[in-house]
Every structure is written in structure tokens, then in C-alpha cells.
N, C-alpha and C positions, 0 to 999 in steps of 0.2 A: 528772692524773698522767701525766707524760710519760715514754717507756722511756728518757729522755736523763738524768733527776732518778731513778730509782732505784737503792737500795742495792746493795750486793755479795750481802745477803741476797736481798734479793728476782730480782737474777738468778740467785744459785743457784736457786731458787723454780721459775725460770722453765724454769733446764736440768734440774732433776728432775722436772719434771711434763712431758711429752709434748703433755696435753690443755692447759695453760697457753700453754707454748709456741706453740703450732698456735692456738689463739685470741688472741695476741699479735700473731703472724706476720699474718695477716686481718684485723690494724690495726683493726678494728667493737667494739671492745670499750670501751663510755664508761669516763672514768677514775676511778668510782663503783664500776663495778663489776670493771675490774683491780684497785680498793683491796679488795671486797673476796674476790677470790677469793686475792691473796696474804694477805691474814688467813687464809683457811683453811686455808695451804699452811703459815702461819708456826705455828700452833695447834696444842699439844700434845695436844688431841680433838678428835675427828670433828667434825662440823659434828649440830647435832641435827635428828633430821628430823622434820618438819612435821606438826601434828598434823590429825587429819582436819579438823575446821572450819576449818583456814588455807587450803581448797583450794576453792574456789566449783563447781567442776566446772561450769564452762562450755567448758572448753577453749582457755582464755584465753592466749597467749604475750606472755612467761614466765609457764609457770604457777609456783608455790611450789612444785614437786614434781621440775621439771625443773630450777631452780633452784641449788635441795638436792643432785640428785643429780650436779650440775656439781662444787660445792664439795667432796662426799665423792671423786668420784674426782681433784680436784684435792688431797687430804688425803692420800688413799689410795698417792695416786704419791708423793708427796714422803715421806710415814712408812708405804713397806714393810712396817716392824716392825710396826708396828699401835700403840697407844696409849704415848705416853711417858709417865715420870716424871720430868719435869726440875727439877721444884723439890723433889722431895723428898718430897711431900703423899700422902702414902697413901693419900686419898679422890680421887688419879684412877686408879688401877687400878681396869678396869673386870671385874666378875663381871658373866660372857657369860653362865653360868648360873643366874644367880640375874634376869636381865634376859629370857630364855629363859622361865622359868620363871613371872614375873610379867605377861610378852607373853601367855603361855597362860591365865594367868587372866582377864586383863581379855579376852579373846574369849569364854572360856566364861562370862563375865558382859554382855559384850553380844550372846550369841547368843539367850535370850530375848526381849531389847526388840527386836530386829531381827527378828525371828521376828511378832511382834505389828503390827509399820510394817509386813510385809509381808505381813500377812495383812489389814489395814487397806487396802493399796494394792491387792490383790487383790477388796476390798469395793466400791473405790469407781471400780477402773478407773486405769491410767496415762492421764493423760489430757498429758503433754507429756513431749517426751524429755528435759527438764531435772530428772530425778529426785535427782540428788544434795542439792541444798540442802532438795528438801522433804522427803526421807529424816532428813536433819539437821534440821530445823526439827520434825518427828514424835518424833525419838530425844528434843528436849529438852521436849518436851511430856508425855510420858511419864516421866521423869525428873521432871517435876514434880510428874506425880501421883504419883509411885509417895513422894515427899518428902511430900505431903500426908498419902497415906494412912498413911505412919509417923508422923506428926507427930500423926496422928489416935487412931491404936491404942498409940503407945508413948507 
């Protein structure tokens, strides 16, 4: 994708985001990934962000996190307002509250199993600085038992 082939939309795209702009202007931007940071910018919602397993935590660039959060502030700049409704569809108005509120849960239902990996990692000793996947890889072992032993009792 060449800045010579695109749309009038996509240069506005380009004058309303600052961060777009400015990694335009620096010309390093493959035309994979100009496609798809103007989807972000053109997208009536935020970009979703990545759930913990999409993130290997090795420290990889691009990680999936840095990403992410390229696309949100390139969202961010271009929709001010924060979430539109341009078609109409009542189920994109987003409940910040109700998304607040379900955030909060799902922590106080992973602060047990996390509690158990860490008291397990405390048993056996960190033994390399690559703790995140085997934290992940612990959470879904646990998660399996914990499936077992209701599969067992109920």
C-alpha cells in the first residue's frame, strides 16, 4: 500500500491521528501493517486487547501488547468522542460499568489460582527468568484439575 494509492478517507485517518502520521512520515512502516493500523483508525470500536495467553512474555518486538496499544491510540486520536454508533446497532454502545464490574470479577476469581502457582513456585524455587509462560502453563493445569474434580463431585 503505497501513500500515493490511498483514499481521501484514509488521509484524513492519517491528519487526525498524530501517532499515524509521524509513523508515516518515517516511511518503516510495511504496507501490512499501514493496512492495518488505518482499519483501526477507520473502526467504529477500539481495537480489543489481547488476552494474557496471546503474550509469550519473552520480550519479543512487536510484542502483541505493544501492538495493541499502537492501534488503540491510533483509534483514540481519530474517535475523541470514544465509541460510535454509526450503524445504528445498539449492541455497540459500550457499558464501561458493567465491563468495570466484570474486570473485577474475573480478578477475584483468578486471585485464588494465582495465589496456589505462587505458592507452588515458591515450593519448588524460580529457577529461570522466563516465568510467564510457565505461570500460564501452571494456571491451565490447575484449571484442569479444578474441571476434574467438579466433574468428579457434581
Amino acid at each position: 500500500m503505497s501513500l500515493h494509492t490511498l483514499s481521501d478517507v484514509d488521509r484524513e485517518l492519517i491528519d487526525d491521528s498524530p501517532t499515524l502520521a509521524r509513523l508515516v512520515r518515517r516511511g518503516r512502516l510495511a504496507p501490512s501493517r499501514l493496512a492495518q493500523l488505518l482499519a483501526a483508525g477507520r473502526s467504529t470500536r477500539p481495537p480489543k486487547e489481547p488476552e494474557a495467553w496471546e503474550c509469550c512474555g519473552s520480550n519479543c518486538r512487536p510484542c502483541v501488547r505493544e501492538i495493541w496499544k499502537e492501534e488503540a491510540k491510533v483509534w483514540s486520536e481519530c474517535h475523541p468522542g470514544g465509541v460510535s454508533d454509526d450503524d445504528g446497532d445498539e449492541e455497540d454502545t459500550v457499558d464501561e460499568e458493567g465491563d468495570e464490574k466484570e474486570r473485577k470479577e474475573d480478578e477475584e476469581e483468578e486471585k485464588p489460582r494465582v495465589a496456589k502457582v505462587d505458592e507452588e513456585e515458591d515450593k519448588r524455587g524460580s529457577s529461570s527468568g522466563r516465568e510467564t509462560p510457565r505461570v500460564e502453563i501452571e494456571l491451565e493445569k490447575l484449571d484442569l484439575e479444578e474441571t476434574e474434580e467438579n466433574k468428579a463431585t457434581g
